[in-house]
PyMOL CGO cylinders between C-alpha atoms (Angstrom):
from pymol import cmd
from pymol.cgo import CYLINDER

trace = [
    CYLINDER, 163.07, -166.31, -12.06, 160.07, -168.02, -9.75, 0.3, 1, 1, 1, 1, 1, 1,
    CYLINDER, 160.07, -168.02, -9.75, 157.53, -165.56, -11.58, 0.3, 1, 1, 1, 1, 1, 1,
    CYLINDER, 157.53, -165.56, -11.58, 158.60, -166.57, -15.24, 0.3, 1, 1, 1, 1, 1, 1,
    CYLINDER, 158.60, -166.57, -15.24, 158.55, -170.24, -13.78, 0.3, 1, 1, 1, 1, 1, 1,
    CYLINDER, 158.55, -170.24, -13.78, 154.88, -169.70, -12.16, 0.3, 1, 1, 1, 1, 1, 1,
    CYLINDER, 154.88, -169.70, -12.16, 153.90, -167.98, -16.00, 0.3, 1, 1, 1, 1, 1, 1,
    CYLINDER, 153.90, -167.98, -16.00, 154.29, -171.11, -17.23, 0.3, 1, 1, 1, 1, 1, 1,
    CYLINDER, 154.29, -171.11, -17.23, 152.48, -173.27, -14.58, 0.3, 1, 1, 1, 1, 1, 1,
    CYLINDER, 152.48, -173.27, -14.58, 149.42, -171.14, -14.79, 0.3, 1, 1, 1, 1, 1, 1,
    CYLINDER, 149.42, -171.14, -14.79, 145.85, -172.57, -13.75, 0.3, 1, 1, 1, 1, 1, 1,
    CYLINDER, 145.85, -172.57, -13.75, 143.07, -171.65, -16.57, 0.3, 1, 1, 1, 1, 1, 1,
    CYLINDER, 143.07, -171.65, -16.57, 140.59, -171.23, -14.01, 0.3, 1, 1, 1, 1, 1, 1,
    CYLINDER, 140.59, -171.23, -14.01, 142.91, -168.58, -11.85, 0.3, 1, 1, 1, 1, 1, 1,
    CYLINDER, 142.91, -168.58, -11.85, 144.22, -165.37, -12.65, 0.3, 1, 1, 1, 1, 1, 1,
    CYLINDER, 144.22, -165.37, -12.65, 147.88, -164.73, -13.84, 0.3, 1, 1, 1, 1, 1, 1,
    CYLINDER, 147.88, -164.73, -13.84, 149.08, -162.59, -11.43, 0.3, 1, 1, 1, 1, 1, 1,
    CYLINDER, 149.08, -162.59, -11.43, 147.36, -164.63, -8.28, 0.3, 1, 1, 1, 1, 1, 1,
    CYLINDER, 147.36, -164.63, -8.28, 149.44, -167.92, -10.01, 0.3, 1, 1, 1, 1, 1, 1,
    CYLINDER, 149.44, -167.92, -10.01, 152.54, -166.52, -10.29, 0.3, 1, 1, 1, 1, 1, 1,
    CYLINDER, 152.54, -166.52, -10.29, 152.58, -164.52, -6.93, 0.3, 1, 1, 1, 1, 1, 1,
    CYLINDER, 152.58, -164.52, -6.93, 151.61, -167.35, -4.98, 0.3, 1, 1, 1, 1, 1, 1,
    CYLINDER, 151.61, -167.35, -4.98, 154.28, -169.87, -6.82, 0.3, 1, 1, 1, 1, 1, 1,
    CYLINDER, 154.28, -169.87, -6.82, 156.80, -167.05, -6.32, 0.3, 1, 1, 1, 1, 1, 1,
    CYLINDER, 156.80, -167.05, -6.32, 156.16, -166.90, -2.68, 0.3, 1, 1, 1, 1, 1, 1,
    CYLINDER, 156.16, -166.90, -2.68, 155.86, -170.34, -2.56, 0.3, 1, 1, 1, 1, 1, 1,
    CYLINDER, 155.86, -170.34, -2.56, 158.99, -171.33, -4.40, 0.3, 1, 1, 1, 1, 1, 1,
    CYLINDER, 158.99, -171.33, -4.40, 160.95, -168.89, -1.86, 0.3, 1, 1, 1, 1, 1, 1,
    CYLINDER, 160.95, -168.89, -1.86, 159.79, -170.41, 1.03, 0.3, 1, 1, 1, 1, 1, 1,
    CYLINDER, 159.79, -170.41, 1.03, 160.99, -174.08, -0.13, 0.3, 1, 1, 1, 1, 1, 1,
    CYLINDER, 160.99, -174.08, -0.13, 164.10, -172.60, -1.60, 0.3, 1, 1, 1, 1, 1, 1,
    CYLINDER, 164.10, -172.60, -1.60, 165.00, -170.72, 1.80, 0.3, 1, 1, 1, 1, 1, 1,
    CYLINDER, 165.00, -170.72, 1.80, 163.83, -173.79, 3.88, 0.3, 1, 1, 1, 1, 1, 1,
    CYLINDER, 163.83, -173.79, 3.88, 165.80, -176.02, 1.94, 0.3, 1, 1, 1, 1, 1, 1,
    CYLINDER, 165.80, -176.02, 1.94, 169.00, -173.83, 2.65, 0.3, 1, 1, 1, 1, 1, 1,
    CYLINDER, 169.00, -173.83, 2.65, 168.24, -173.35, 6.25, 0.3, 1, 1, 1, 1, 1, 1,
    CYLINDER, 168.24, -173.35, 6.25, 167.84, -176.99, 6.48, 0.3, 1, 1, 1, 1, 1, 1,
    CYLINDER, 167.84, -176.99, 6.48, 171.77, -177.64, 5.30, 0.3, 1, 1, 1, 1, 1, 1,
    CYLINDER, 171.77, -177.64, 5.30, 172.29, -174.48, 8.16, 0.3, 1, 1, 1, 1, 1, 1,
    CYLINDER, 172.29, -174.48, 8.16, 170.61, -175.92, 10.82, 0.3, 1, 1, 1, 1, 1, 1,
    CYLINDER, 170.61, -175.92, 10.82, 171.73, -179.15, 10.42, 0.3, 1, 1, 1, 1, 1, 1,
    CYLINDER, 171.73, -179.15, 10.42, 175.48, -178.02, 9.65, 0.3, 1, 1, 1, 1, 1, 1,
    CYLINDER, 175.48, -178.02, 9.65, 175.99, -176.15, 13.46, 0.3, 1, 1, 1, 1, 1, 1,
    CYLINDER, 175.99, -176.15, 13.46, 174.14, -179.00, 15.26, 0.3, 1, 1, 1, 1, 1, 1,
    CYLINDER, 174.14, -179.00, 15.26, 176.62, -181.93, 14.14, 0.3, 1, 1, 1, 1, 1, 1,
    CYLINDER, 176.62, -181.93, 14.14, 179.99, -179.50, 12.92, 0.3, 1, 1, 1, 1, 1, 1,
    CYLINDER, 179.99, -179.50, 12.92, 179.16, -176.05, 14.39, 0.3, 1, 1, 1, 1, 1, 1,
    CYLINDER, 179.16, -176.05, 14.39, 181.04, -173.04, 12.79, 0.3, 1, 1, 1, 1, 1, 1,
    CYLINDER, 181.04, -173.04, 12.79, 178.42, -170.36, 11.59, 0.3, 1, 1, 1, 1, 1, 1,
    CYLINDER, 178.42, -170.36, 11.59, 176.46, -170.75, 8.40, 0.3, 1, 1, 1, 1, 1, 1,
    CYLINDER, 176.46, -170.75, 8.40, 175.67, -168.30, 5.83, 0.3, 1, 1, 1, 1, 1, 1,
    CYLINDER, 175.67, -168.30, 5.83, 172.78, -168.98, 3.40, 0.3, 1, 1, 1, 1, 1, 1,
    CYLINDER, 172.78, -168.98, 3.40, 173.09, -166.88, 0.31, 0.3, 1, 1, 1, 1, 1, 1,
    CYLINDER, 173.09, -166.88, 0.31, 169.99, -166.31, -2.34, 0.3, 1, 1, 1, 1, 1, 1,
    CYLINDER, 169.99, -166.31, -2.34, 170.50, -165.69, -5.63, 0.3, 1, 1, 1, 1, 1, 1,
    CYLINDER, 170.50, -165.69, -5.63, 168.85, -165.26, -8.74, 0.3, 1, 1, 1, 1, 1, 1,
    CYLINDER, 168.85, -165.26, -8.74, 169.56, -169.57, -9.92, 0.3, 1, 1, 1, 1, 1, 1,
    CYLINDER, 169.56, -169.57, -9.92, 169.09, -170.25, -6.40, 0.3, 1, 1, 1, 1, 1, 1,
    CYLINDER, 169.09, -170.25, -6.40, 170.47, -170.81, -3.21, 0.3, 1, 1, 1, 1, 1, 1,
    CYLINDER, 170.47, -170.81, -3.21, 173.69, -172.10, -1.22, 0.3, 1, 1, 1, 1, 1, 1,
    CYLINDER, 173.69, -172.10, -1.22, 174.33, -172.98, 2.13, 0.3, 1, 1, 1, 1, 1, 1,
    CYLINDER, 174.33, -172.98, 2.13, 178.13, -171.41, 3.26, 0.3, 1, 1, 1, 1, 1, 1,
    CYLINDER, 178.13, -171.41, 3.26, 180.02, -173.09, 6.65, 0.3, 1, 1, 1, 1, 1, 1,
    CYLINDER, 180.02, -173.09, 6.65, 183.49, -172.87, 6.18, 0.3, 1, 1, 1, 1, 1, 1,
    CYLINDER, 183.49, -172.87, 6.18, 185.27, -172.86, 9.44, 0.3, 1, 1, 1, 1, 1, 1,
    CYLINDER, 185.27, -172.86, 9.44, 182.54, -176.35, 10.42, 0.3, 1, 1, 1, 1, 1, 1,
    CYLINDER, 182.54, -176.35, 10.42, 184.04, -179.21, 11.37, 0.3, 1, 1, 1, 1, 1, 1,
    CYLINDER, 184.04, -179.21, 11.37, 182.50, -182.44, 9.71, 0.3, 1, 1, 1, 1, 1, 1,
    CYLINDER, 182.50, -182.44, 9.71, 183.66, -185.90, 9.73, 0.3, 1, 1, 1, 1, 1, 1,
    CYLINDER, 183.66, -185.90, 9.73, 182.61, -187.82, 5.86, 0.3, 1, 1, 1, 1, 1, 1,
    CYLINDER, 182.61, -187.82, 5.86, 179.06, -188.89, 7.26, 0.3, 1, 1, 1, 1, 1, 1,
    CYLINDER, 179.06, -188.89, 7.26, 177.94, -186.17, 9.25, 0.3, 1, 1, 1, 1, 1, 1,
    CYLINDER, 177.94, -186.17, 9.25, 178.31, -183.83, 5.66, 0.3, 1, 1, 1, 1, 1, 1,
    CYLINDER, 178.31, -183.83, 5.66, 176.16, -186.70, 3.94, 0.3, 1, 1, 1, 1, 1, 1,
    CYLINDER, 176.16, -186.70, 3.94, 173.42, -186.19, 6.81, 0.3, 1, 1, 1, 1, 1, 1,
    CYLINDER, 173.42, -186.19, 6.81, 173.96, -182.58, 6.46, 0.3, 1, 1, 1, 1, 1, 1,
    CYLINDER, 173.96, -182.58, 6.46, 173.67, -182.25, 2.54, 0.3, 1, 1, 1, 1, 1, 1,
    CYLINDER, 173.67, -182.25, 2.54, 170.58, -184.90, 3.20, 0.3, 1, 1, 1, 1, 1, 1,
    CYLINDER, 170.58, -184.90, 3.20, 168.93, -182.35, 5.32, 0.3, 1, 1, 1, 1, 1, 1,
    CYLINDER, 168.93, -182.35, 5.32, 168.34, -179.86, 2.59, 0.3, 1, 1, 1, 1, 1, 1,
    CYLINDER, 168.34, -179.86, 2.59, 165.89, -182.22, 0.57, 0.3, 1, 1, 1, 1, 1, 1,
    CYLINDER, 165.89, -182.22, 0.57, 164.17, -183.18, 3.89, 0.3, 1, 1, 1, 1, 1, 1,
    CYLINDER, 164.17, -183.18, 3.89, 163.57, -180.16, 4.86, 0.3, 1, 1, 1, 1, 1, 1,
    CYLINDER, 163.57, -180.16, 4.86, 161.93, -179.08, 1.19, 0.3, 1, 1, 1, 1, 1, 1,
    CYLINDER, 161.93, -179.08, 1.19, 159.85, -182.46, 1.99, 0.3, 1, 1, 1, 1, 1, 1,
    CYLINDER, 159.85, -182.46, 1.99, 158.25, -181.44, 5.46, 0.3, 1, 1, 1, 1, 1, 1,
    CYLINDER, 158.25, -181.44, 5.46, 157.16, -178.20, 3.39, 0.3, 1, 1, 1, 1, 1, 1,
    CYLINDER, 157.16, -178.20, 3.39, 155.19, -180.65, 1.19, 0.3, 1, 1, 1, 1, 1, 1,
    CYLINDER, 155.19, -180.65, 1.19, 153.86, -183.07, 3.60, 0.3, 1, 1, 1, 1, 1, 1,
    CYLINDER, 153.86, -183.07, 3.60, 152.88, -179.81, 5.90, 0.3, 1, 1, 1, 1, 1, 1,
    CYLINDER, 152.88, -179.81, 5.90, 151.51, -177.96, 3.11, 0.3, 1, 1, 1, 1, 1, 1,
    CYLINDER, 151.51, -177.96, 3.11, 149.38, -181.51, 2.23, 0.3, 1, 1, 1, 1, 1, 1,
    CYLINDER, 149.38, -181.51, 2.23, 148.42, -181.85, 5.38, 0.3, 1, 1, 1, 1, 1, 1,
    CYLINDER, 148.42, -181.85, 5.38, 147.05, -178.75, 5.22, 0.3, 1, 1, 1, 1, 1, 1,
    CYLINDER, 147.05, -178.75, 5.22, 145.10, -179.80, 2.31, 0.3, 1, 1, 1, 1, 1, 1,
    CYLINDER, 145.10, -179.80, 2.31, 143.27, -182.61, 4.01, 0.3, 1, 1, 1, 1, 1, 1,
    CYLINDER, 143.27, -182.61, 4.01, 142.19, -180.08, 6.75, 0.3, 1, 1, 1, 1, 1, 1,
    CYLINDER, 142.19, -180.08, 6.75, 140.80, -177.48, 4.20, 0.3, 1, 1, 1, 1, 1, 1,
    CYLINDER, 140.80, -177.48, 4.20, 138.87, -180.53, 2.64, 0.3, 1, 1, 1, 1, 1, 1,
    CYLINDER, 138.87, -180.53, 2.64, 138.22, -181.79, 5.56, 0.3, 1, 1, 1, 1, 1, 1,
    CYLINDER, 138.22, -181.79, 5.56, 138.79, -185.63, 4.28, 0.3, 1, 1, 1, 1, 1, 1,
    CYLINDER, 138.79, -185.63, 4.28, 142.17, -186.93, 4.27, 0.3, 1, 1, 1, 1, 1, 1,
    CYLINDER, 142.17, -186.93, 4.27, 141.15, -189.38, 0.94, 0.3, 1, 1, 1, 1, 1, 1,
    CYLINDER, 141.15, -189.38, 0.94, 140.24, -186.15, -0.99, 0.3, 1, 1, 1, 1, 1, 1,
    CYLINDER, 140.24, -186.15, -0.99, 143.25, -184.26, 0.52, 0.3, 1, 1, 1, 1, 1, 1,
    CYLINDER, 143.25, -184.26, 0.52, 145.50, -186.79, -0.47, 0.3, 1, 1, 1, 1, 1, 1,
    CYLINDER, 145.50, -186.79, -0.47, 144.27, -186.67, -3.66, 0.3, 1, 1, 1, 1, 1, 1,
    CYLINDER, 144.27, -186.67, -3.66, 143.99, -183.20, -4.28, 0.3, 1, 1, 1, 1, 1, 1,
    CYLINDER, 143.99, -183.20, -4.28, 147.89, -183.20, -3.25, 0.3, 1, 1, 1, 1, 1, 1,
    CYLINDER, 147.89, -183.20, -3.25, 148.53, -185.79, -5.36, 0.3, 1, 1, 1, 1, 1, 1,
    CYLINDER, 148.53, -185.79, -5.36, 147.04, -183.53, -8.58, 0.3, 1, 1, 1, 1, 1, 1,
    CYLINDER, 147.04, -183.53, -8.58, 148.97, -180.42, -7.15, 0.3, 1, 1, 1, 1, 1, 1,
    CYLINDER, 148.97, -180.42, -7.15, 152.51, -182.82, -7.94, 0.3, 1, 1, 1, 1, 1, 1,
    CYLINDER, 152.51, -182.82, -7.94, 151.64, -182.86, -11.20, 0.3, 1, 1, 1, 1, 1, 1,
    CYLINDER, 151.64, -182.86, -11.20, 149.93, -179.57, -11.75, 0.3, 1, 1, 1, 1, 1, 1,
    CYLINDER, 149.93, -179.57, -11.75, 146.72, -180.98, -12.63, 0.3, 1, 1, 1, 1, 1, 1,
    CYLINDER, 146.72, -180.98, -12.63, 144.60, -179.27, -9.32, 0.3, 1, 1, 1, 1, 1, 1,
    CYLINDER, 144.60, -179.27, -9.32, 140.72, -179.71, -10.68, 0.3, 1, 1, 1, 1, 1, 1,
    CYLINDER, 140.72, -179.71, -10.68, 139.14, -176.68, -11.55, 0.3, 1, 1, 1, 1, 1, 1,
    CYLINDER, 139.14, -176.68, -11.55, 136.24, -177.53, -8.69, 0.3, 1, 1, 1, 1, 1, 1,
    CYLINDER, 136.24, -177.53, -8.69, 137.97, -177.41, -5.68, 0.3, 1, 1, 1, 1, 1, 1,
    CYLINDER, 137.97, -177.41, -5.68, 138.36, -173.71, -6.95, 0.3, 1, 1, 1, 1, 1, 1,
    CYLINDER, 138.36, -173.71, -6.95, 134.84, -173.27, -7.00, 0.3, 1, 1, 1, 1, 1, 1,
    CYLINDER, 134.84, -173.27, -7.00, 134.02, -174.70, -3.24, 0.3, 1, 1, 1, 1, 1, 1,
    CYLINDER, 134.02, -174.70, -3.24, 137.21, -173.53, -1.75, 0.3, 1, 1, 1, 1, 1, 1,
    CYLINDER, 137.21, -173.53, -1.75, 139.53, -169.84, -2.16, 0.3, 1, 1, 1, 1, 1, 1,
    CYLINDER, 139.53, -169.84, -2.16, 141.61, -170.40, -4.77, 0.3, 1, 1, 1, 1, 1, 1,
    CYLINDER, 141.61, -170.40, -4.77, 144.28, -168.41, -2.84, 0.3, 1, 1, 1, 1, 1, 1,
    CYLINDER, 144.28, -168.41, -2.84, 144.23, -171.17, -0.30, 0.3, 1, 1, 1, 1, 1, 1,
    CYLINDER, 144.23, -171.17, -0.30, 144.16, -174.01, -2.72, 0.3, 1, 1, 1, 1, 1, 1,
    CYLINDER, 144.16, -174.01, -2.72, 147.18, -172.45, -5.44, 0.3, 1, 1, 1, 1, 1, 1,
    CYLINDER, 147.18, -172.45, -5.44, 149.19, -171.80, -2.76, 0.3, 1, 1, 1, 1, 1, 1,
    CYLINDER, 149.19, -171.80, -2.76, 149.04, -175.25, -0.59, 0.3, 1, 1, 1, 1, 1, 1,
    CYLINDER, 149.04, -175.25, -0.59, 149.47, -176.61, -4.01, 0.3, 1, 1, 1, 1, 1, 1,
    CYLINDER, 149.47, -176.61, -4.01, 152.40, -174.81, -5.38, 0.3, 1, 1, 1, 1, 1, 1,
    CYLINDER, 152.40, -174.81, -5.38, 154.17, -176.07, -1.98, 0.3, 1, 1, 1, 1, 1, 1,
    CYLINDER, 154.17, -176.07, -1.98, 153.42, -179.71, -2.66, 0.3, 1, 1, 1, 1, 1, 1,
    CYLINDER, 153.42, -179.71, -2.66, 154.17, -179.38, -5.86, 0.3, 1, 1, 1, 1, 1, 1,
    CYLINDER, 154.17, -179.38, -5.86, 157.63, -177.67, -5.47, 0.3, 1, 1, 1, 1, 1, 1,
    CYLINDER, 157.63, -177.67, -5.47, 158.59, -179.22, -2.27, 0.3, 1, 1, 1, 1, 1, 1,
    CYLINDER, 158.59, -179.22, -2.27, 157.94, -182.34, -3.82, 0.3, 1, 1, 1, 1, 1, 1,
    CYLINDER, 157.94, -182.34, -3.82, 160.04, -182.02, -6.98, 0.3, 1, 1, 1, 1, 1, 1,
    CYLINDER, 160.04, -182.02, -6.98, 162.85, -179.95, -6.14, 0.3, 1, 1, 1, 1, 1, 1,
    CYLINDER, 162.85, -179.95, -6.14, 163.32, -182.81, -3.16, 0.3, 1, 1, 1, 1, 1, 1,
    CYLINDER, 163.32, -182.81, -3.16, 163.11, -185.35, -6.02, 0.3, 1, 1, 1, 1, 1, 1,
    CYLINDER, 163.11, -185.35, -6.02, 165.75, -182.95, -8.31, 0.3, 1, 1, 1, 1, 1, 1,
    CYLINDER, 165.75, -182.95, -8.31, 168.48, -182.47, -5.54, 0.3, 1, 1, 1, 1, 1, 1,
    CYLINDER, 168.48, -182.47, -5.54, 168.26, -186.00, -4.55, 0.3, 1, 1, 1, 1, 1, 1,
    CYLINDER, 168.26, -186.00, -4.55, 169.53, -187.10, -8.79, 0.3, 1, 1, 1, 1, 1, 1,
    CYLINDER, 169.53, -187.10, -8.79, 172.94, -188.40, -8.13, 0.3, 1, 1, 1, 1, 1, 1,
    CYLINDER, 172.94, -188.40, -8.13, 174.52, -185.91, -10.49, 0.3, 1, 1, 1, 1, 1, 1,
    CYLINDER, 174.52, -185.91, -10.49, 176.99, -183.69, -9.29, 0.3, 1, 1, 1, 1, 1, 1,
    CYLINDER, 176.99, -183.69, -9.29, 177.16, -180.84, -7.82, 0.3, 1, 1, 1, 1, 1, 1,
    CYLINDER, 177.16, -180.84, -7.82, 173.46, -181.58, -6.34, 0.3, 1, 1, 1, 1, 1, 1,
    CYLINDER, 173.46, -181.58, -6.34, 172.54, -182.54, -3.03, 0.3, 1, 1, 1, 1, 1, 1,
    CYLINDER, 172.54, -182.54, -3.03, 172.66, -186.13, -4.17, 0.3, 1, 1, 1, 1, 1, 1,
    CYLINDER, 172.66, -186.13, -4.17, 175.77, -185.74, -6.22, 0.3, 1, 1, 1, 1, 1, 1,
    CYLINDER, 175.77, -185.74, -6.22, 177.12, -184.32, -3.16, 0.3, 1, 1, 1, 1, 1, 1,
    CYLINDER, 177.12, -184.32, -3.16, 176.22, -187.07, -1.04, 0.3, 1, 1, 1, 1, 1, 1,
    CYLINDER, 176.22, -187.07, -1.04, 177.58, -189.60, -3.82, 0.3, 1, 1, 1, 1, 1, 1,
    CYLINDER, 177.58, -189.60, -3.82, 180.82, -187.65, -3.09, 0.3, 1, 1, 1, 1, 1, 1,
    CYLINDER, 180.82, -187.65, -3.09, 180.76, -187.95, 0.70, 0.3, 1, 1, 1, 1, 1, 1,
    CYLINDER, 180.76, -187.95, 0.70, 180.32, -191.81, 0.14, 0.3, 1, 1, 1, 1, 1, 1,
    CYLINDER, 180.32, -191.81, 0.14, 182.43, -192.48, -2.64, 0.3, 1, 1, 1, 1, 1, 1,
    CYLINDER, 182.43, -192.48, -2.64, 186.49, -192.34, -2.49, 0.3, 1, 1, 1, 1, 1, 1,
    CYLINDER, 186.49, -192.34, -2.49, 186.85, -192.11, -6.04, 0.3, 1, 1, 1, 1, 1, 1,
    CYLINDER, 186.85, -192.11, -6.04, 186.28, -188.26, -7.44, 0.3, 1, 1, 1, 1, 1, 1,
    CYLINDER, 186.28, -188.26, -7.44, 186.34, -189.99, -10.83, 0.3, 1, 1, 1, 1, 1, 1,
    CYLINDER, 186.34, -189.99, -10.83, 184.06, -192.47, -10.52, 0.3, 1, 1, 1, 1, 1, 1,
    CYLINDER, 184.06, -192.47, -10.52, 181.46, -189.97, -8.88, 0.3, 1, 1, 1, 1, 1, 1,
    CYLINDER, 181.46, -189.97, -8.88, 181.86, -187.82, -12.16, 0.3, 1, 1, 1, 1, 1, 1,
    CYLINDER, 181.86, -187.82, -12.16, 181.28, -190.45, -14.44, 0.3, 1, 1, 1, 1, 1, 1,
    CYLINDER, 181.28, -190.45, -14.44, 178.39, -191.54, -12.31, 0.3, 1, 1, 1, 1, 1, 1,
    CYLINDER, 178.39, -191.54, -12.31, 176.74, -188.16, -12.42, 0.3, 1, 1, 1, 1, 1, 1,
    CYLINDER, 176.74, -188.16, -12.42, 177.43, -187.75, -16.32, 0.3, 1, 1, 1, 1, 1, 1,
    CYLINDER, 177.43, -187.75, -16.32, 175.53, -190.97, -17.22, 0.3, 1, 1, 1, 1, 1, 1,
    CYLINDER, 175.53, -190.97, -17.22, 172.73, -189.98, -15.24, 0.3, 1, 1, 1, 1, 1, 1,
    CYLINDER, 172.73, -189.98, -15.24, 172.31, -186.29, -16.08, 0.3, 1, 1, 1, 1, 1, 1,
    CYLINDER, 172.31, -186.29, -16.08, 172.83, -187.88, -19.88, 0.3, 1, 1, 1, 1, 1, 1,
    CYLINDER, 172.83, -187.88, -19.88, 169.67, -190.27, -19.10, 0.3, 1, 1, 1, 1, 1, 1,
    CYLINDER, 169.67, -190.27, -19.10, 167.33, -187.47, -17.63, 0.3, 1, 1, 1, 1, 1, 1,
    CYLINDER, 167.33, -187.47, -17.63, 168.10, -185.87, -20.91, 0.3, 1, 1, 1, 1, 1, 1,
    CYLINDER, 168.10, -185.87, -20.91, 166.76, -187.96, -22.63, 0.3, 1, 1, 1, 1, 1, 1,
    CYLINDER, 166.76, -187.96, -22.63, 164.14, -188.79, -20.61, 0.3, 1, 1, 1, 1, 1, 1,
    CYLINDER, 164.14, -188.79, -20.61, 163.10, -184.97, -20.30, 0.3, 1, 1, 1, 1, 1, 1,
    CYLINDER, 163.10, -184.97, -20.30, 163.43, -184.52, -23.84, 0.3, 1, 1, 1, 1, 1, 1,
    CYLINDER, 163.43, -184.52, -23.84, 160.83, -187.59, -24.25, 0.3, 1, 1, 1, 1, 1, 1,
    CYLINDER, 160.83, -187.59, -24.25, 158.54, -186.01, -21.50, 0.3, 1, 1, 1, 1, 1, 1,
    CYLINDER, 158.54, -186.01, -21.50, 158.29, -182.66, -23.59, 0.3, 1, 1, 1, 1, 1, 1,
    CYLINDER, 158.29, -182.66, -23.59, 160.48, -181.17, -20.17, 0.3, 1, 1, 1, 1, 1, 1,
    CYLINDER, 160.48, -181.17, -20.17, 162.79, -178.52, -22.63, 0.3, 1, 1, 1, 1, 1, 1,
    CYLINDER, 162.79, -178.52, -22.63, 163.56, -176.47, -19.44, 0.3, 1, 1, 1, 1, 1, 1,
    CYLINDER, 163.56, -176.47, -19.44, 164.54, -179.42, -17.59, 0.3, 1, 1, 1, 1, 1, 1,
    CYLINDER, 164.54, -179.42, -17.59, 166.37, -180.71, -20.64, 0.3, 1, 1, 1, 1, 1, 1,
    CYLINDER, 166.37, -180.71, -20.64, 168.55, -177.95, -21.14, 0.3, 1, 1, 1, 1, 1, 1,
    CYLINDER, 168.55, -177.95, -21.14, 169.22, -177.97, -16.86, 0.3, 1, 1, 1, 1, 1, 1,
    CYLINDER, 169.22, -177.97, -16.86, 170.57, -181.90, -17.01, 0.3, 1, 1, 1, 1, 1, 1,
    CYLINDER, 170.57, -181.90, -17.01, 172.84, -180.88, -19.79, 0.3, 1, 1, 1, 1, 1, 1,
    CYLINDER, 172.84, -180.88, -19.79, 174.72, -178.09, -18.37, 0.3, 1, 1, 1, 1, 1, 1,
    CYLINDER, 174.72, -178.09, -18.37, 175.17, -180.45, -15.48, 0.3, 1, 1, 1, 1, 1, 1,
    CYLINDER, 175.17, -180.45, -15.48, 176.48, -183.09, -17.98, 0.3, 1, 1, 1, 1, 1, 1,
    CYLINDER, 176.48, -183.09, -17.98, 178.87, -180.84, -19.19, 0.3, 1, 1, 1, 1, 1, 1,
    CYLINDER, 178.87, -180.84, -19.19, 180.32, -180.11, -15.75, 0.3, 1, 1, 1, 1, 1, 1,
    CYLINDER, 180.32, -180.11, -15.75, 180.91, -183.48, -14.97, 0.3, 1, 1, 1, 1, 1, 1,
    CYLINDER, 180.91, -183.48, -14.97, 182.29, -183.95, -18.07, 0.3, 1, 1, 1, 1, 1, 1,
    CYLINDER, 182.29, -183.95, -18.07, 184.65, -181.42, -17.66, 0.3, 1, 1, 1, 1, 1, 1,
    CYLINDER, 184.65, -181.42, -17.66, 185.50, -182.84, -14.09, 0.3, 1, 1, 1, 1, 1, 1,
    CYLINDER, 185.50, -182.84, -14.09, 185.98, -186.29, -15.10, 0.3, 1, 1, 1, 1, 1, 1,
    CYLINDER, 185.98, -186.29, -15.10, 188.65, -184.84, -17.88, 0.3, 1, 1, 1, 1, 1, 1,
    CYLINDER, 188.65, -184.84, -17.88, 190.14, -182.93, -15.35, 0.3, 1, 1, 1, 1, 1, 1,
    CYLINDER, 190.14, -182.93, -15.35, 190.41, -186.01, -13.00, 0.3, 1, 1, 1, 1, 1, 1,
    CYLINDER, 190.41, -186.01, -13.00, 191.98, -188.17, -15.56, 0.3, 1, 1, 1, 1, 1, 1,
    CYLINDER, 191.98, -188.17, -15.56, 194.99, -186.09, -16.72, 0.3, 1, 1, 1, 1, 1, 1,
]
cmd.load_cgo(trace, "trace")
């Protein structure tokens, strides 16, 4: 699944396979940190014993026999995002040191986001270095942004629910905002995305039925 993602994200001046090896690497790392960040987290404030499973949509982080109170599983779903974030800002970092300015790291990070890296800095730098520091920017960055959406059953929806009493009032929450970032995908040319916000649409949908009868 993170190779047909990295086909699509592939840099004209690169070759394919380099692209979508280095985004496949690259999207496991954040996806395992991201999992290992809800683990970690989890046994500090409720202990038990954590269980990340990978799959092929994914991940999810497992501690049933943990013992949290309502805010300590807000800071733990919180940790997941954060986590995916440090891989960004350490991967950036790392940008500014290959550049050796922080201005023109910055801004080369900046371009990674939104998978615009000029052709250039593959000309003066290995592009190795450069697709691969960028692909963790650019994921870390975004899937951070994604899980944080307050739609339900992501890391923000799940934090909604940790704050919220009402079950219903999280769903219906969740379903006007996944039905906005339809739209707004749809707008943006974002089909993939699109398609993503409106499965979770139709699961809160379903939940906020389910809720009121």
């Amino acid at each position: 699944m993170l190779g047909l993602l990295g086909w699509g994200l592939v840099e004209e001046t690169a070759p394919l396979w380099l692209c979508v090896a280095l985004f496949s690497v690259a999207g496991f790392v954040c996806l395992l940190s991201h999992e290992m960040g809800h683990a970690i987290v989890g046994r500090m404030l409720g202990g038990g014993h954590p269980r990340v499973v990978v799959s092929w949509l994914g991940g999810d982080c497992c501690n049933a026999d943990g013992v949290f109170t309502r805010m300590q599983g807000v800071i733990m779903t919180a940790a997941g995002p954060l986590f995916t974030l440090l891989n960004a800002g350490a991967a950036a970092l790392y940008l500014c040191w290959l550049c050796g300015d922080v201005q023109e790291g910055a801004q080369l990070a900046y371009s990674a986001i939104f998978g615009c890296v000029p052709p250039v800095y593959f000309e003066v730098y290995s592009p190795a270095k450069i697709l691969f520091a960028g692909y963790m920017v650019q994921i870390g960055f975004w899937w951070a942004v994604l899980n944080l959406l307050p739609i339900f059953p992501l890391d923000g929806g799940q934090m909604m629910h940790g704050l919220m009493v009402s079950p219903r009032r999280m769903h219906l929450i969740s379903l006007v905002v996944a039905l906005c970032g339809v739209v707004i995908s749809l707008a943006m040319g974002f089909w993939l995305m699109a398609v993503f916000l409106v499965l979770l649409a139709y699961l809160n949908y379903r939940c906020l039925w389910y809720t009121s009868h």
